[in-house]
Each structure stands twice: as structure tokens, then as C-alpha cells.
N, C-alpha and C positions, 0 to 999 in steps of 0.2 A: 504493500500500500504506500510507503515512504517512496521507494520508487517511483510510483504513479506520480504523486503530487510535484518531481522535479522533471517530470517528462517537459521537456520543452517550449511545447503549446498547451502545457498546463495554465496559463496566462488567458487565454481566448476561450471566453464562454462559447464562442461557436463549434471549437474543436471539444467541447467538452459536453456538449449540450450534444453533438452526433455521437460521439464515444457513449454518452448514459444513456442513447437509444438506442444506438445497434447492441449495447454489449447484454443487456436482458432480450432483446430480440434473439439474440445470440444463443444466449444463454435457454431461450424457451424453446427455440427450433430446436437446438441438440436434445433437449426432454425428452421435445413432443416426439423428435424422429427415433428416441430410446423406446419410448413409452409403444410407441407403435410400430417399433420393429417386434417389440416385447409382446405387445396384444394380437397382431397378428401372426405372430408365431404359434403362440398358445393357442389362440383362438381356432386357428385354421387346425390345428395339430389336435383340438377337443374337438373339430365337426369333423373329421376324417377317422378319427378313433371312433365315435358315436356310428361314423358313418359304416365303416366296418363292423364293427358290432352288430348293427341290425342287419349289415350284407349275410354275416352269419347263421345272423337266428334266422333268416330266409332261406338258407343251402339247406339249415338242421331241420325246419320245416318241412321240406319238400322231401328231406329222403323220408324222411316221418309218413307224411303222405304218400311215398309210394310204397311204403309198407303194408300200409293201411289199405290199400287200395292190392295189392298183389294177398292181401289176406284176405280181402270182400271176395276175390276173381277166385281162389278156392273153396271159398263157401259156396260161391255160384253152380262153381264144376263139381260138388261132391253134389248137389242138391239137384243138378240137372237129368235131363230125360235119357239123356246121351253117354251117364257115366254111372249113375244110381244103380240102374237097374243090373250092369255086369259088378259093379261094386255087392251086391245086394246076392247075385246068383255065385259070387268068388270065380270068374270066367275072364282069367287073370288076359289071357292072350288078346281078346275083345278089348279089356280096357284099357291095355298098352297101347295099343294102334288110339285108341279115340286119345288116351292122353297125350299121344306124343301131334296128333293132329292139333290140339287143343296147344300145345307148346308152340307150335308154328303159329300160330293164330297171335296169341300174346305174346310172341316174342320174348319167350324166356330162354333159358340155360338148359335148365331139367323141370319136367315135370315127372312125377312116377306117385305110384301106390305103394307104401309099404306095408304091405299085411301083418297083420298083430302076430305072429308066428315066428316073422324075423326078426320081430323090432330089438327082442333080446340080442340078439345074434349082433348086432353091430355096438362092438364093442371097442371104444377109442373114439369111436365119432363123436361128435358135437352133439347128436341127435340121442344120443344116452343121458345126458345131464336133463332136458324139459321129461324125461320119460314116464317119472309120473303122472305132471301136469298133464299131459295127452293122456294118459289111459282116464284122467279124471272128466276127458271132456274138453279142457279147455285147449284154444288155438293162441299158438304162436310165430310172432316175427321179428327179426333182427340180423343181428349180420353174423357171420359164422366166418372160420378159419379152415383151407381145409389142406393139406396136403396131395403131391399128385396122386397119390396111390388111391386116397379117396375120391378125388376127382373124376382119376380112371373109373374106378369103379361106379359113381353115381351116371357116369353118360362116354364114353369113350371118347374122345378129342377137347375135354375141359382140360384136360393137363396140358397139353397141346398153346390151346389159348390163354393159360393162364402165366405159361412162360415170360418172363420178360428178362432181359441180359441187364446188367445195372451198370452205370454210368458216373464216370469220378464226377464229385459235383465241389466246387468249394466252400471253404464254412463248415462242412458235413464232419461228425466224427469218422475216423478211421475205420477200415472194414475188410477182412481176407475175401468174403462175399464177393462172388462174381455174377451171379444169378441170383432170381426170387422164383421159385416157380410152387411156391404155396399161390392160391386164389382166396380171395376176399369174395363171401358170398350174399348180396343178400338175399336173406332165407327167411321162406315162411311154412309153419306148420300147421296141417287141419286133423285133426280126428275125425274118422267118419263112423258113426255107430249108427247098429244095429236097431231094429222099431222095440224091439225090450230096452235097449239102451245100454248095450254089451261093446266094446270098443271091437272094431270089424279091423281096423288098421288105421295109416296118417298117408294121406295127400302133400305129399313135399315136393316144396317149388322154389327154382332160385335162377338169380341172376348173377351170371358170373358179373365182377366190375374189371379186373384185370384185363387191360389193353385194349376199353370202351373209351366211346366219347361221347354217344345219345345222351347218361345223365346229366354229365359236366358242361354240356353244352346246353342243355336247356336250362340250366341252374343260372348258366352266366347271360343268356340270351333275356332271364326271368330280371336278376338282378343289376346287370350293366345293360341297361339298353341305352336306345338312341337317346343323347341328350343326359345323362345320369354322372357322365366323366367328361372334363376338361379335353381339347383338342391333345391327342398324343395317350390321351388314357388309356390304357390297357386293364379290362377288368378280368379277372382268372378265379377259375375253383379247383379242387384239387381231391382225392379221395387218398390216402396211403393207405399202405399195408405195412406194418409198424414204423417205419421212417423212409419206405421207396413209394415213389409215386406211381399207383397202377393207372391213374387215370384223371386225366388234366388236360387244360387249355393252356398251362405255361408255356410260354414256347422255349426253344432252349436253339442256340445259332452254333452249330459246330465245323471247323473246319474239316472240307472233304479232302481228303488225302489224295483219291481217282483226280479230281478234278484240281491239279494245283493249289493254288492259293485260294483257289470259292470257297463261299463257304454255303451253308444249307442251313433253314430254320425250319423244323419238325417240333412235335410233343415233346414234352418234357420227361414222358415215360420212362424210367429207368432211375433217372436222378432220384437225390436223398434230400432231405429235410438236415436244416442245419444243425449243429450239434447244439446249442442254446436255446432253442426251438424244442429240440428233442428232451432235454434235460426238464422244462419245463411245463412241456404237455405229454409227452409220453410217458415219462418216468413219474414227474410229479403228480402227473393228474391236472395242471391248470387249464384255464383257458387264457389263451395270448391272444393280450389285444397291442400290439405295438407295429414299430415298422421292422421289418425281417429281412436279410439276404434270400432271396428267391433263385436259383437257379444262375446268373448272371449279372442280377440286378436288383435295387433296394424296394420294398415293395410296402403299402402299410398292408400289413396283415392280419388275421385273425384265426386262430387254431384251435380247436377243440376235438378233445379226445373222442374215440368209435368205441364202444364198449359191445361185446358180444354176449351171446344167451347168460352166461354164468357171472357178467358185470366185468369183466377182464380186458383191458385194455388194450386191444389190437391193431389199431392204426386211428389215426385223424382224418378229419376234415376240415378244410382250409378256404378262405374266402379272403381274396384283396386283390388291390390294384397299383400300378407301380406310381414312387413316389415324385420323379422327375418332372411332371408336368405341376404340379402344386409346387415343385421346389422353382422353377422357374417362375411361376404368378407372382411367389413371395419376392423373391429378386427383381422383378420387374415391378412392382410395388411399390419397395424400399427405395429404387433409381427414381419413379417418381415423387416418392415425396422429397427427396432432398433437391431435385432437379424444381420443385416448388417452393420449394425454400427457400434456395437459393436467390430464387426471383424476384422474394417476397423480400426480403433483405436490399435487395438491390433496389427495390422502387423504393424502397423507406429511406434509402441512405439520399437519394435524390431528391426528395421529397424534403427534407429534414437542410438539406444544403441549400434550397433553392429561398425556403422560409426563415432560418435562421438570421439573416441578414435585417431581414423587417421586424423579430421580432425584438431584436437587440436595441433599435435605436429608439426606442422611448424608455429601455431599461437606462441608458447611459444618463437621460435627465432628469429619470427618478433617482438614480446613482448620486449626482450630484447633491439633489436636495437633502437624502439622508448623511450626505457626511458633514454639510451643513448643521443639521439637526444635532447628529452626534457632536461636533464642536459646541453646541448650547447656544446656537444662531437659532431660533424659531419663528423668525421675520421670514426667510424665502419660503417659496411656493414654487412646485412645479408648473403648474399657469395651463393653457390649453395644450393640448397633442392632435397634428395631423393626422389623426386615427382614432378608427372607432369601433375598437376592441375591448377585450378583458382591461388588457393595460392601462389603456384611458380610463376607465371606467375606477382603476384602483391609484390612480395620481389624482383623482378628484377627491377618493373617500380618502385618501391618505391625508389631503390637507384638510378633510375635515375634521380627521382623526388627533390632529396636535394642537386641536382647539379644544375637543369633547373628551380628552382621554382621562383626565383624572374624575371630570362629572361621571362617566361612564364607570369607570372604575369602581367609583362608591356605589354606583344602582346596581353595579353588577354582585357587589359583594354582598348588598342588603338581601337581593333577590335570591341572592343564594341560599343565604341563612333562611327565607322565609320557606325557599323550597325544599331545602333537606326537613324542617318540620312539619312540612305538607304531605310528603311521602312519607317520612316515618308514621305519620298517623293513619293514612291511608292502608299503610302496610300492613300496621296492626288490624284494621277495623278487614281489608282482604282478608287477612289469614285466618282470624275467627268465621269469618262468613265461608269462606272455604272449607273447615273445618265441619261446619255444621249443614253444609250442601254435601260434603262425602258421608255423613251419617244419614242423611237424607236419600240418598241413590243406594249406600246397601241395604237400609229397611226396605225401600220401595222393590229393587230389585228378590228380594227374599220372599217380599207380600206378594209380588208377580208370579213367581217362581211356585209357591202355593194353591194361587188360584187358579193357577193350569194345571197343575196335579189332580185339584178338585172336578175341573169341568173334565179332565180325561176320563175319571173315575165316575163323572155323572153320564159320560157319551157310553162306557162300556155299560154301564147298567142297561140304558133304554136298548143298545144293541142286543145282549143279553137275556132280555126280556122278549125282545121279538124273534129270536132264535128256540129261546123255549117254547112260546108259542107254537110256531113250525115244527119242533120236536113234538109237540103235547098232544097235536092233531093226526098223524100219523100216527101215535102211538095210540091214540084209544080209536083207530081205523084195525091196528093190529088185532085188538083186544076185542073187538066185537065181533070180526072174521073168525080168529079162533072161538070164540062160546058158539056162534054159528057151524062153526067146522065140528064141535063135540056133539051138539045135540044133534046135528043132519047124520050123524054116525053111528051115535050112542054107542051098544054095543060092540060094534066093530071099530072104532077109537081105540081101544084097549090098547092094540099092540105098538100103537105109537102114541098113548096116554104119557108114556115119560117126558117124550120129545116135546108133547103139546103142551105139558107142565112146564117143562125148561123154558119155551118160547114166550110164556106168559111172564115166569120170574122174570127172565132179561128184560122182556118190557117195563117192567113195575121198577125194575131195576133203572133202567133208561132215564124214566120218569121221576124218581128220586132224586138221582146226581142229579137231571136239568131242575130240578127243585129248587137243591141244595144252592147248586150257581146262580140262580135267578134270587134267590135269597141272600147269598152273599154279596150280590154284586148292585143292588137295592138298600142299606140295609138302612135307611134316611125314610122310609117308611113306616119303619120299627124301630125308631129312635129312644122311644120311653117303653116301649113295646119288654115288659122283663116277664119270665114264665122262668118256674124250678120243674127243673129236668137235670138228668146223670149228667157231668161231664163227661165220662167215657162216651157219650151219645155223640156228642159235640164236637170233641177230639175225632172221632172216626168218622163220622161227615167230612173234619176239612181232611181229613185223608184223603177223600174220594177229589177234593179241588184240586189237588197238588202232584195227585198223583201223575202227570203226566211229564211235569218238572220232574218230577225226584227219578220216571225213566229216563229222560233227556240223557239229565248228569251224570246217569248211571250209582242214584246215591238211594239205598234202601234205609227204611223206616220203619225201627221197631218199637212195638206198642205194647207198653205192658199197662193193663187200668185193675191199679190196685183201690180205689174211690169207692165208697158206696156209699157215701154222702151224698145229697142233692143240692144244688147249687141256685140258688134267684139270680138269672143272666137272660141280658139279651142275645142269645144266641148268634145273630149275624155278627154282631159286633167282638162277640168272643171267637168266630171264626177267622173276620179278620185281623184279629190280632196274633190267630195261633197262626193263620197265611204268610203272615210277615216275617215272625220267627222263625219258620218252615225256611223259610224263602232265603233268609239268612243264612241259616244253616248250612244250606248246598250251598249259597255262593261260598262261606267258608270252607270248607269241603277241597271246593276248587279241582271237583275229580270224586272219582267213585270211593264212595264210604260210608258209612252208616250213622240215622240220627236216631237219637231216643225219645223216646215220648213215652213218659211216665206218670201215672194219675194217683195221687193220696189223698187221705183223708185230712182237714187241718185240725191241729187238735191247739190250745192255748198254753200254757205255763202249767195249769191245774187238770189239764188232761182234760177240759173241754173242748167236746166238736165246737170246732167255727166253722168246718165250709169244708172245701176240699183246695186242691193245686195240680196244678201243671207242668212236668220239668221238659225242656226241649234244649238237650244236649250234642254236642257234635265233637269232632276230635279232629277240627282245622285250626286254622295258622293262630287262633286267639285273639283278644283285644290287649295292646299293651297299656301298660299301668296307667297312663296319663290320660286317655283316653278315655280309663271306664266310667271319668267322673262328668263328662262330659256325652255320653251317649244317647243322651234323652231328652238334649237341648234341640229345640228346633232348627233347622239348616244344619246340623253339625256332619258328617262325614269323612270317612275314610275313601269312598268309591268314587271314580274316576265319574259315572255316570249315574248316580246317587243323589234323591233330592235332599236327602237328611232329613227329611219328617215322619217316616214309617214308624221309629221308635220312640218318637215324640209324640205321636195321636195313636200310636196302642198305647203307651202309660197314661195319656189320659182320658180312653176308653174305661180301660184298670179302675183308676180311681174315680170314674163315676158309678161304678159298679160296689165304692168301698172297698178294691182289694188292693193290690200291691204288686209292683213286677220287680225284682230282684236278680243279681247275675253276677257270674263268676265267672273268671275268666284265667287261663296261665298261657301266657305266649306260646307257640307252638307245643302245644296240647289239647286247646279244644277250649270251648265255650259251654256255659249252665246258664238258660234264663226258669228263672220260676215263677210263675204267674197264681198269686193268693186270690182266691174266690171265696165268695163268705156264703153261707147258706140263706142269708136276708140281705137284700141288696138292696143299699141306699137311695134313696130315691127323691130326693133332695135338687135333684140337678146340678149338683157342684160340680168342675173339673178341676184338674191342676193341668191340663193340655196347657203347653210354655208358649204357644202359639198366642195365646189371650195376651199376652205383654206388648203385643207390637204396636198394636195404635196409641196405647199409652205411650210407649217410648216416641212413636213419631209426634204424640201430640205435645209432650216435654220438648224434643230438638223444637219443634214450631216458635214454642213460646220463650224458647233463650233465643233464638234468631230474633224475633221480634225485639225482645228485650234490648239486645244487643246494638240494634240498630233505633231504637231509642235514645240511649245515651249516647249515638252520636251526633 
């Protein structure tokens, strides 16, 4: 910096007024052109990676689908007119000739029968490992490995075709391998059974891939077409057989020896997959999404392993396109923007030279005035300027300025003082009123949050209601056809008198549970509504609500009612309270387990009946400590999608009934709620629902808000 200030035309605001605008011009073009070699580096290098990616999951689709589709084509052929009926008579010579028509037809590899007879007999195949699974019925497809001896033996010239000579590739690990002549098959198996449903034999079909190009060409035809890659794009698929390429659009350019110095570009058939490549998805199991050495050339890639019938790793498949034409847009990119830049620089530096000259000369006779000033001259005046700019504009306010500066000075200091007391007070009287507007939105948001739990709970009733309906009326259609059916029979009824019995229970039965539900789901019509009945009665009702929950979770419910006390309860309402605890349960559970539901007698201090209880126990994740003192407040929650009032309006169901709900709890060990019922149920109307606090509390924040903004 010392430097700078003795540079030699450090003297001439001209040279220094271009120097302080080129050199952050300067300074922001190198940024911007970092910043955006940097952005689109990345950028283009996440939409080329993304882009591959889904090139892939398009290749792994399509062989998926012709899986699926060479699985349908054997179902077809075992099912058909032309193959069933010599399948059916064992008239093996017949159904050769038709399967091997049928071969020509779809264009496969092999088709053939294997009758259940020899399936044993092939022993080492691929076709040993599903052999179960086929005698059980079920049909399979995927890719299989086979050796030529197997080859030879499933079609004679598959060893033949599946030959391929391998090719030094670079990048590639090391290899004494000179040949591949295993075949990568894909293979599909069908069972075809007998009308008892005896396995008769399997319909096996495959398509060799070794030294094809129908899939890899319609793969890349599906995925690179016209318009999808940049001028020069080259888009490639690939199939291996553990790291050699059986079957590919690489192309691969080799010099021909016959022909001098030509050279020839053919498939890539032969060549290896690079050793980092190989490390990665072969051995490790990943999926590569990067750019990769291809053959000759840099490529962004994407690899994923082939797994066969037994999940074992047998080769990949590969999907991408070469990097070159994207590395070139980048470069040619980067050259224009500096080539912009540069430009941009150059018109500011003429710009800046052209204006500097005019803007200088009314600095020179503001110059004068201020050193005037500073010597304690305050008589001159810079006076008019031949301009009518900024500049003029501040040589006027400047001479008004050496008149007004100390008056201005005191208004500005008084004004100060008055304004930091004006905010300070404002500040405070904001933050109270703010204070008291956030206690305002989470009452109202709470009250909100209640009153659409209520109108849910009021929509499923009427729904509820008209579903039993529609139950009720079929059901006593049932009930009048069977007493019709008994007496049109009478004595000859007898032998299916049982069956006619059963048909009635289920009905009655039917009618009961849509009862019970139409009763629980109503229960604001039997609000005061109390009647003494068992609680064992009550507890085994909401079993019949819940029961379909507690299949879901896979969580059983065992009921032991030791009570023989009678209890004064409103019964909907002690249902759903036992629904809710039920409901708890299995969500703690969190997976298959069992809850208990236990009924006693209540007896007092002195060995007086009061009533009976209810225990609804479970052996999930617990309530910790802190929490148990807070589980019966309104909104309170541990669940991610929880309103937090189910155990807030069953405790004060509870205590309008006079009883009590109690709970134990040990962190992963399990939960105890126990719900006290008294045998004379209060009737008083009281609750202690914590729910009743809220308009109070909102009607207190009202009234200190008001307050508050009184005293100011």
C-alpha cells in the first residue's frame, strides 16, 4: 500500500479516480469469471451425473421389462392350444417340433420342456438352485451363467455363439485370459402343472446376450435419441459378463495390420471394464455414477451390478456417453466470458477517461474554498458553476453549510436525545404487545386444532350412522328369508338346521358390532345418558371396535375380567376412553405384541366395594419420567402426528363419571393405565377436562393487552 501512495501519478485525481474503477472492476470480473468457471463446472458435472443416472435406471428398466414380458410369452405357450394339449398327453416328440417353431417365432436362444423326471438329473446347472420354487408353482426370471458344456447341451451351436476372443483394453486389471466363452443368459422359468395340480415339468427359455446387439441397440436408440446429446455425443450401453463386454455399442478403433497403417472401428466386444470400475461394482457391489475410461476414451458413466437366480454377482450393466463434447461447451464458455470481460473493462476505462476531465474542474474550486475554510477564512464562497450537476448542487449546500453548521448541530443533537427516548419507549410498549400477540396465536392455534378434531369426530358419526343403516337393512332382509326358509321346510330343514343356526348368529352378530360402532361413534346423544351394567360387558364390546387395529399391527389382546361388580357409566363414553388407551397401546407396541386388559373389583382402605377398574397394559418403548406429569394436559404430545387431547378428554370423561385414571410407566418396559369406576356415578356435571382453561386464559392475555396499552 506504501508503495501505491509514491507511485508517481499518485498526484492526479484523474489517474487515480481510473485506477479505483478499473481495479474492483478488476477485481469483480476475476470473481465473477472464478465463480462461474466454478458453477458451471459443478453444475454441468450434477446435470450429467443426474443425467446418467436416470440413463441407467432406463437400461435396468427395460431389461426388467423384457423379463417380464419373455415370462408372460411362456405363460402364453404353456396355456396355449398348440402346446397344452402334447404337454398334457407327455408326447415329448410333438412338443419339440411346436417349441422349437415357437423359438423361431420369438426369437429366442432355446426354448425346450423339461419334464419333472429330469429336473433332478441336472445337477451343477443354474436350474437346481429355483428347484423348489418350481415344483411349488411359482415362475421365474433372470439372468443365469452358463458354461459351454451347458450351452452345448441346452441347444447345440450356443457354445459356438457365445465364444468371444478378449481384447487388451487399457485401464483394465491384468489377465492370462484369452477367451470368454461362458454365455450370459437371460432366463426365464414356467412350471406347467397338471388339472390336480401335480408339477408335469418347466418350460425354459432364454436368450443368449453374448455377441448380440438387438438389446443394446434398442436401449440406446430408447435412451440417446435424436436431440438428447450435444453435437459429437456419442451415447453407449453395455451388458458384461463379469468384467468383458458380451454386448455393446462402444465402439472400439483398432489398427489393421492386413491393411497398413488403417485403421477399422467395430464393437467393442471383447474388451474389459477398467480395473476401478471393476473394484467398485463388481467386487464391491456399488453403483458408479462418475466419468470412467471407456475403451479408448473418457466417458461419464454409470454401472450397476447383474445379479443372477441365487443374488450373485455376474457381470454389469453400463449406460453413458462420452465426455468431450461437454468438455468442449465448458471451454468454449469460459473463452466467452473472459472475451466479455474483457470488453467490459475496456469501454469503462474509456468511459471513465473521457468524463474524468469535466468532473475534476469544479472539484478544483470547491478545493480552493475548503483550504480557505480550513485556514479560518469563512468570508469566500465558491459562487456559481458552469454546471448543473451533483457538484453544483453541493458548492451551493456547502456555502450554506458554514452559515447553518453549528444551529444545525444543536437541533441535531437535541433531536437525537429526543429520538433514542422515543424508541426506547416504543421498544418496550413492541415487545410487551408482541409478547402477548404470541400467547394469542398458540391459544388460538390449539382452540383451532380442537375444533377440527371435534367436527372430524362429529363427520364420522353421521357417516357411521348411515353405514349402519345400510348394514341394518340387509341384515333383517337376511333374517326374514331364513325364518321363511325354516318354516317353507320345516321338517326337512333338519339336516342343515346347524348351518341355518350359524347364518342367523353371524347376522345378530353383524348387527351388534354395527351397534356397538354406531354407539361409539354418536356418543353426544348419551351425554348424561349413565345405566349400571358389568364392565366386563363394556371392555368386550370395545374389543369388537378395535379389533381390526390390533390385526393390522399384528398386536393381540388378552382379556382377563376378574369384576363382578356393576359399575353406573355411560357406556359410549367409557368405550371411548378404553379406544384410546387400546389405540395407545399398539402405537407403543410399535410391532407385534400383546396388551392386557384386566377387570377388578375396587374395594377402599376398609375392604369396601367402591366400583370396579380397568388395567390396559402393554410392554412398549414406555413414557419417560418427565413426561408422565404432563400427559393429560391438553395439546401435550410425544407423536409426530398426535393432537394431544385423547388423554386429556378421556381423564375428563373419568372424572365426570367420579372415577380416576392412573399410570405407570418404566422406559422400555411397557406402560399400566388404570381406569377407577365407582359403582354410583356422579352426576353433578363437573369435569376437570384441562381443555375448560382456554378461554379463560385467552380472556386474561385480552385484558393485560388492553391494560397495557392503556398506560401508554
Amino acid at each position: 500500500m506504501n508503495r501505491l501512495l509514491k507511485w508517481p501519478g499518485n498526484r492526479s485525481l484523474r489517474n487515480k479516480l481510473l485506477f479505483l474503477t478499473l481495479l474492483p472492476l478488476l477485481v469483480t470480473a476475476i470473481g465473477i469469471a472464478i465463480m462461474a468457471a466454478y458453477w458451471t463446472n459443478s453444475y454441468s458435472d450434477r446435470q450429467l451425473y443426474m443425467k446418467v443416472s436416470a440413463d441407467l435406471a432406463v437400461t435396468d428398466s427395460f431389461l426388467q421389462l423384457v423379463q417380464k414380458e419373455q415370462l408372460a410369452t411362456l405363460r402364453q405357450i404353456a396355456g396355449s392350444y398348440r402346446v397344452y394339449p402334447h404337454l398334457r398327453d407327455n408326447n415329448l416328440i410333438r412338443l419339440g417340433r411346436e417349441l422349437e417353431q415357437i423359438r423361431q417365432q420369438h426369437q429366442l436362444s432355446f426354448l425346450r420342456f423339461i419334464p419333472r423326471p429330469r429336473l433332478t438329473e441336472l445337477t451343477g446347472n443354474s436350474l437346481q438352485q429355483v428347484l423348489p420354487e418350481l415344483m411349488q408353482g411359482k415362475s421365474r426370471s433372470g439372468f443365469s451363467v452358463h458354461s459351454p458344456e451347458e450351452l452345448q447341451q441346452i441347444r447345440p451351436g450356443l457354445a459356438a455363439q457365445a465364444d468371444i476372443q478378449l481384447i487388451e483394453t487399457p485401464h483394465a486389471a491384468p489377465t492370462p485370459q484369452i477367451r470368454e466363452q461362458r454365455g450370459m443368459v437371460l432366463r426365464a422359468l414356467h412350471p406347467v402343472m397338471s388339472a390336480e395340480g401335480e408339477p408335469l415339468g418347466v418350460l425354459d427359455s432364454g436368450l443368449l446376450l453374448n455377441n448380440t446387439t438387438a438389446s443394446v441397440d434398442k436401449i440406446r436408440d430408447l435412451v440417446y435419441g435424436a436431440g438428447s446429446l450435444p453435437p459429437g455425443g456419442l451415447g453407449t450401453v453395455t451388458l458384461f459378463l463379469d468384467d468383458v463386454r458380451i454386448s455393446t455399442n462402444v465402439p472400439h478403433t483398432l489398427n489393421d495390420a492386413q491393411n497398413g497403417s488403417f485403421s477399422t472401428t467395430r464393437r467393442a466386444i471383447g474388451t474389459r471394464v477398467s480395473d476401478e470400475v471393476k473394484q467398485r461394482v463388481l467386487l464391491a457391489g456399488d453403483t458408479w455414477i462418475d466419468r470412467a475410461f471407456v475403451v479408448n476414451d473418457w466417458y461419464i458413466s454409470a454401472y450397476k451390478p447383474i445379479m443372477d437366480f441365487n443374488q450373485r454377482k455376474i457381470g454389469m450393466i453400463y449406460a453413458g456417453f462420452n465426455e468431450a463434447p461437454f468438455t468442449a461447451i465448458y471451454y468454449r464458455s469460459l473463452l466467452e466470458a473472459a472475451l466479455m470481460i474483457a470488453l467490459i473493462m475496456l469501454v469503462a476505462s474509456i468511459v471513465v477517461l473521457n468524463h474524468t476531465r469535466l468532473l475534476l474542474k469544479p472539484l478544483l474550486q470547491i478545493q480552493a474554498v475548503v483550504r480557505a475554510v480550513r485556514d479560518g477564512n469563512m468570508e469566500p464562497r465558491i459562487g456559481p458553476l458552469h454546471s448543473d450537476d451533483e457538484l453544483t448542487e453541493l458548492a451551493r449546500q456547502f456555502d450554506a453549510m458554514l452559515e447553518l453548521l453549528e444551529q444545525r448541530e444543536r437541533e441535531i443533537r437535541h433531536a437525537n436525545d429526543l429520538l433514542e427516548a422515543t424508541v426506547e419507549r416504543r421498544t418496550r410498549s413492541l415487545r410487551r404487545r408482541t409478547e402477548a400477540l404470541k400467547q394469542h396465536i398458540r391459544l388460538l392455534k390449539n382452540t383451532r386444532r380442537s375444533l377440527l378434531d371435534k367436527e372430524k369426530l362429529a363427520a364420522l358419526g353421521e357417516l357411521t350412522a348411515g353405514i349402519a343403516h345400510e348394514i341394518n337393512n340387509p341384515a333383517a332382509v337376511i333374517l326374514g328369508n331364513i325364518d321363511l326358509i325354516s318354516a317353507e321346510l320345516q321338517e326337512n330343514a333338519e339336516p342343515v338346521q346347524a348351518e341355518i343356526d350359524a347364518i342367523i348368529d353371524q347376522v345378530y352378530r353383524i348387527r351388534s358390532l354395527i351397534n356397538n360402532l354406531l354407539q361409539y361413534s354418536r356418543p353426544s346423544r348419551q351425554m348424561d345418558s349413565f345405566e349400571s351394567l358389568s364392565i366386563n360387558q363394556v371392555v368386550t364390546d370395545t374389543l369388537q371396535l378395535v379389533r381390526h387395529a390390533l390385526d393390522k399391527h399384528q398386536a393381540e389382546a388378552v382379556l382377563q375380567c376378574n369384576a363382578n361388580a356393576s359399575v353406573e357409566v355411560n357406556p359410549q363414553q367409557i368405550q371411548q376412553v378404553l379406544v384410546n388407551l387400546i389405540l395407545n397401546a399398539i402405537h407403543a407396541l410399535g410391532g407385534p405384541g400383546q396388551i392386557r386388559l384386566i377387570t377388578r373389583d375396587w374395594f377402599d382402605d376398609n375392604h369396601q366395594l367402591i366400583g370396579a377398574s380397568v388395567q390396559v397394559s402393554d410392554s412398549g418403548s414406555g413414557i419417560a419420567a418427565e413426561n408422565l406429569k404432563q400427559i393429560f394436559d391438553p395439546f401435550f404430545t410425544t407423536k409426530k402426528s398426535g393432537s394431544g387431547l385423547g388423554l386429556s378428554v378421556s381423564y375428563g370423561l373419568i372424572r365426570r363419571h367420579g372415577g380416576d385414571i392412573s399410570v405407570e410407566s418404566t422406559p422400555g418396559a411397557g406402560t399400566c393405565f388404570t381406569v377407577w369406576l365407582p359403582s354410583k356415578a356422579e352426576h353433578n356435571g363437573k369435569s376437570d377436562d384441562k381443555l375448560s382453561g382456554i378461554l379463560d386464559r385467552l380472556s386474561s392475555v385480552e385484558r393485560t393487552n388492553q391494560r397495557l396499552i392503556a398506560q401508554e
